[in-house]
C-alpha positions in Angstrom: 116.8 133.2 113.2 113.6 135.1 114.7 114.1 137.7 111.7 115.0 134.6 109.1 112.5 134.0 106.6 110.5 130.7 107.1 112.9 129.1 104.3 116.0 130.4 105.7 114.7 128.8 109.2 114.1 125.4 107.7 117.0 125.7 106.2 119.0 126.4 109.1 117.4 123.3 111.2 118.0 121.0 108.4 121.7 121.8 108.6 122.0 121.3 112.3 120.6 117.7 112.1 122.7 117.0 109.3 125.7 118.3 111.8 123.9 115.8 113.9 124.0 113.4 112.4 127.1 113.2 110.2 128.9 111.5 113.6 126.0 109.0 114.1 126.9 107.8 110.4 130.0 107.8 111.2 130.4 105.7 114.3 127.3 103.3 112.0 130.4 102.9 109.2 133.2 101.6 111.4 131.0 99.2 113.2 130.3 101.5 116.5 126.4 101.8 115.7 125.8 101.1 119.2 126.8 104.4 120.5 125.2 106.3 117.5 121.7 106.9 118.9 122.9 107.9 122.2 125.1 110.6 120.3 122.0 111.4 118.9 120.0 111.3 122.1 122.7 114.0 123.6 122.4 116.2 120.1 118.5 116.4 120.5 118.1 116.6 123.7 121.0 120.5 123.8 119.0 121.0 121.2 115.6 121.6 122.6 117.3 123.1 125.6 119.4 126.0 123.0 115.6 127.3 122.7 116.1 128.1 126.5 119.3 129.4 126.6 123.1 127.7 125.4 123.7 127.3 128.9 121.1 124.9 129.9 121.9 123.4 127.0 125.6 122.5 127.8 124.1 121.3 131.3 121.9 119.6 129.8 124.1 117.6 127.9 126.0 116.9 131.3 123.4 115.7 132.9 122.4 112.9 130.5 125.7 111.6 130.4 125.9 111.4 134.4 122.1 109.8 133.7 122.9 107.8 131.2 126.0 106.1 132.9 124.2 105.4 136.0 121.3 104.2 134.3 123.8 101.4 131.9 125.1 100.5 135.4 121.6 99.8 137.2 120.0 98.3 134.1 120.7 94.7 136.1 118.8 95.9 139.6 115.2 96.5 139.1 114.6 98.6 142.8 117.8 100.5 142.7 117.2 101.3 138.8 113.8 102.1 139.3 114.5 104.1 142.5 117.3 105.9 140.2 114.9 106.9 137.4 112.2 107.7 139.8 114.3 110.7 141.8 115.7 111.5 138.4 112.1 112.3 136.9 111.0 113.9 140.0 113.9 115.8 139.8 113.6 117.3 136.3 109.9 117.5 137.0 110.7 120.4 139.7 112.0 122.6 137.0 108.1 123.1 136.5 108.9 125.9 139.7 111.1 127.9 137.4 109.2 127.1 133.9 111.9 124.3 132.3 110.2 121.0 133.1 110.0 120.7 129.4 113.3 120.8 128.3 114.8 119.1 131.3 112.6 115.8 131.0 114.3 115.0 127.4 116.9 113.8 129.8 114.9 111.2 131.8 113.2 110.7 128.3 116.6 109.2 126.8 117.7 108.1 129.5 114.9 105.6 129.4 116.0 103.8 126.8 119.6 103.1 128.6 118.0 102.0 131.5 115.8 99.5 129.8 118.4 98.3 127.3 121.8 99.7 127.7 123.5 99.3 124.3 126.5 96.2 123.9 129.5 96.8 122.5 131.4 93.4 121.6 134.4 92.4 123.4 133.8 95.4 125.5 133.2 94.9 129.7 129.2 96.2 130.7 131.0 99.2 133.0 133.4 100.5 130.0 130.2 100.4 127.9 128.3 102.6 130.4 131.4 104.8 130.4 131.2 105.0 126.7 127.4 105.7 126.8 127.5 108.2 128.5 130.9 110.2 127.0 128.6 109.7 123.9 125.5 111.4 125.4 127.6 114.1 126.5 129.3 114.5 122.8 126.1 114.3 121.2 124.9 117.3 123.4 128.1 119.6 123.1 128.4 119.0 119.5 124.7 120.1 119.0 125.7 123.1 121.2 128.0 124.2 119.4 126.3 123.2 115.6 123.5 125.7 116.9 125.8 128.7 118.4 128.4 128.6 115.2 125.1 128.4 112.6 122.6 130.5 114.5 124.1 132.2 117.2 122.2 134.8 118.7 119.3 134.5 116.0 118.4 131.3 118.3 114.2 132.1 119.1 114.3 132.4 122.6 111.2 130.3 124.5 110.3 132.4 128.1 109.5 129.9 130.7 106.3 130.1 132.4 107.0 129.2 136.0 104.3 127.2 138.1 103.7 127.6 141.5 105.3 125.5 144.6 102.3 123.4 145.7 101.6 122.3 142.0 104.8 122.1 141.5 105.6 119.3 144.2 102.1 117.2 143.1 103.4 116.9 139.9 106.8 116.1 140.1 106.1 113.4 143.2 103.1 112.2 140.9 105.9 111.8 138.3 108.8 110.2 140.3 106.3 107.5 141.7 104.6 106.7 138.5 107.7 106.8 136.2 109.4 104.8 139.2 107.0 102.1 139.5 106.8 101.6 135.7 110.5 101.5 135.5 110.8 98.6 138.3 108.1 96.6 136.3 110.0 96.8 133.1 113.3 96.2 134.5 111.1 93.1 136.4 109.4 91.7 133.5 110.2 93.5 130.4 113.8 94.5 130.1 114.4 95.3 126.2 114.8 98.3 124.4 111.0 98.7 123.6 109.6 99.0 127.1 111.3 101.9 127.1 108.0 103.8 125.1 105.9 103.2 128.3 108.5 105.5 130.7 108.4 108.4 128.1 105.2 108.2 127.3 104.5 108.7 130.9 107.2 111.4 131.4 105.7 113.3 128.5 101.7 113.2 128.4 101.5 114.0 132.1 101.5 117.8 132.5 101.1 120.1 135.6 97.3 120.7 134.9 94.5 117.7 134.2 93.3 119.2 131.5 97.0 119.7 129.4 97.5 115.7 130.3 93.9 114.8 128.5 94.6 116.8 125.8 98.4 116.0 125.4 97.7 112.3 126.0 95.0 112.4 122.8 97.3 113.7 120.7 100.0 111.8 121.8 98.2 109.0 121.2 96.9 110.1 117.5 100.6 110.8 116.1 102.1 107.6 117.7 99.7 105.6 115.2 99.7 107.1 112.5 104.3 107.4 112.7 104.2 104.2 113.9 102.1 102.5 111.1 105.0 104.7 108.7 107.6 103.3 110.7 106.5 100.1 110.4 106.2 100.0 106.5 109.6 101.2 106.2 110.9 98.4 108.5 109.0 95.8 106.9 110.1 96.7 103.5 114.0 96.2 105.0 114.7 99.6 105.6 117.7 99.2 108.6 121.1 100.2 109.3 122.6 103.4 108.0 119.7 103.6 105.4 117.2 103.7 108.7 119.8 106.3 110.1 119.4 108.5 107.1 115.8 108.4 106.8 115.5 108.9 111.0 117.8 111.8 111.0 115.0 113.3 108.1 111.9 112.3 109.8 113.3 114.4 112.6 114.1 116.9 110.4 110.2 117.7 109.9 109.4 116.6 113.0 111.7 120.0 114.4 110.5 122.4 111.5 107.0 121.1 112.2 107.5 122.4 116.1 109.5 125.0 115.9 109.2 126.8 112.3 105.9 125.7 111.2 104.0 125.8 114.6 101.8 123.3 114.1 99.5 121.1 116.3 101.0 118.6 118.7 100.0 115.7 116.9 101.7 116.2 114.0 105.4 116.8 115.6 104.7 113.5 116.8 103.6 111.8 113.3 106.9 112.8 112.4 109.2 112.3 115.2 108.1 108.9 116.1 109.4 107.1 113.1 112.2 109.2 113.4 113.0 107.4 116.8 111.7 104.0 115.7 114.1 104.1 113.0 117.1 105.3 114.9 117.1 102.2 117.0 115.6 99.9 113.9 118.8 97.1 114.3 118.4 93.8 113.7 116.3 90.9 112.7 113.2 92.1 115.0 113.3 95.6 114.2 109.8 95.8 113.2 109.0 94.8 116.8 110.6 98.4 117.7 107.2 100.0 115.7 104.7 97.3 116.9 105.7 98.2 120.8 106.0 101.5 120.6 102.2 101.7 119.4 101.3 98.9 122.5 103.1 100.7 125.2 101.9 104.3 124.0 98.9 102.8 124.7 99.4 101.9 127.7 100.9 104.9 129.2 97.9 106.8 127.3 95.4 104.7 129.3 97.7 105.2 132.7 97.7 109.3 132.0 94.2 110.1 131.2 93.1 107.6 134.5 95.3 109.7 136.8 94.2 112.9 135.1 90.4 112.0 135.7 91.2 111.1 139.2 93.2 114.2 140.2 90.8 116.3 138.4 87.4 114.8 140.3 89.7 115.3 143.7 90.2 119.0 142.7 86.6 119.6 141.9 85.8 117.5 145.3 88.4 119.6 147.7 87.1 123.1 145.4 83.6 122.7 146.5 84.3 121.2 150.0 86.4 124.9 150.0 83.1 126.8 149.0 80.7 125.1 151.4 82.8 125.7 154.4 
């Protein structure tokens, strides 16, 4: 794929989320939609990993359907979910050390929605759905894994990590685990639906090792969550749900991955793209445009959260940096 022509790249991405999402459609037909966006999650989430190497993808795809299990099981206890989600993002946050805190926090990403609202399955008991979840998430991912070796193979662009040292390391990811933590208790407290779910990866994905990244993430974040969530939000009120919303989800993601990873192009603009792509995967139901309207709110909100902790760790830094120099 690195020598492909920028066509024969689009190209190629456009058939692995088809690939993707021909089983989602599926399990929408036969009355199992439930389970079709954590496939999804599992196909997305081994596919940003592939760019790292097939191998983390495949653990990858493991480890969100151990997380996402867990996290259907705990959805009822706010301290032991929250303590769960908390160790799990300060867990994937440690990759920073070796360079793959990117790829590895798509799991606690998905994962957040499980927690918040694990999906239902009628006439089905809570701990077979969990089961089912997560056999999903894990099918999602292996599928995707092996959609990207059969149609790419070793064409895949390989991303190099960029390792970050120990002591920034361990800041961030116990910065991460407490604030993702906390955030998780209050939802499972007060807000447990699907929704709330926006204010834990939000979080998990503005803050960055480095002040500066989370401003400038968090900005731009904050810029392509309004302007995808306004499209979203047309689409939903015009009655665009079910299997049509699947199709149009799967396509939104579709530029939102050639924006990223064939066209390069700024930050904000994957977003534009890949949040109605998400909206619409989980648009069910009568109050589906609620989906848009709080995923712009609690954006927000973590926004707000992320550039306050970035200001204060920054300030500390330039304290402790010229306390350094004057001793």
């Amino acid at each position: 794929m690195a020598s492909a022509t920028r066509g024969q790249r689009i190209l190629l991405i456009g058939l692995l989320v088809s690939a993707l999402m021909v089983i989602p459609l599926f399990l929408e037909m036969i009355g199992r939609g439930s389970l079709a966006a954590p496939f999804a999650y599992g196909g997305i989430i081994a596919f940003i990993a592939a760019f790292y190497g097939l191998k983390l993808s495949v653990a990858l795809s493991v480890a969100a359907g151990v997380g996402g299990t867990l996290a259907a099981l705990l959805n009822p206890y706010p301290i032991p979910g929250a303590i769960f989600f908390g160790l799990l993002t300060f867990g994937a946050a440690l990759m920073a050390r070796r360079g793959l805190h990117n790829p590895v926090l798509t799991v606690p990403i998905f994962v957040s929605f499980i927690l918040v609202a694990p999906p239902t399955v009628a006439g089905v008991s809570p701990t077979t759905v969990a089961l089912l979840v997560g056999c999903a998430l894990i099918a999602g991912g292996l599928w995707a894994t092996a959609a990207t070796h059969l149609l790419i193979g070793s064409s895949l662009p390989h991303i190099s990590p960029h390792p970050i040292g120990w002591h920034t390391t361990l800041t961030y990811a116990a910065l991460m685990g407490v604030l993702v933590g906390a955030a998780a208790w209050g939802l499972l407290t007060w807000a447990r639906f699907h929704e709330g779910a926006w204010l834990l990866l939000t979080l998990i994905i503005v803050l960055q090792p480095s002040p500066h990244d989370t401003l400038v993430r968090s900005l731009q974040r904050l810029a392509g969550t309004l302007m995808g969530g306004a499209i979203a939000l047309v689409l939903i009120m015009l009655g665009m749900q079910g299997t049509p919303a699947l199709i149009a989800g799967g396509f939104a993601i579709f530029i939102a991955l050639t924006l990223r990873y064939v066209l390069h192009r700024p930050y904000w603009e994957y977003v534009a793209a890949l949040t109605p792509g998400a909206i619409l995967l989980n648009a069910r139901g009568v109050d589906a445009a609620r989906v848009a309207e709080d995923r712009i709110g609690f954006t927000m909100l973590a926004v707000v959260a992320a550039v306050t902790i970035a200001l204060v760790v920054k300030a500390f830094a330039i304290r402790w940096t010229h306390a350094a120099k004057s001793t």
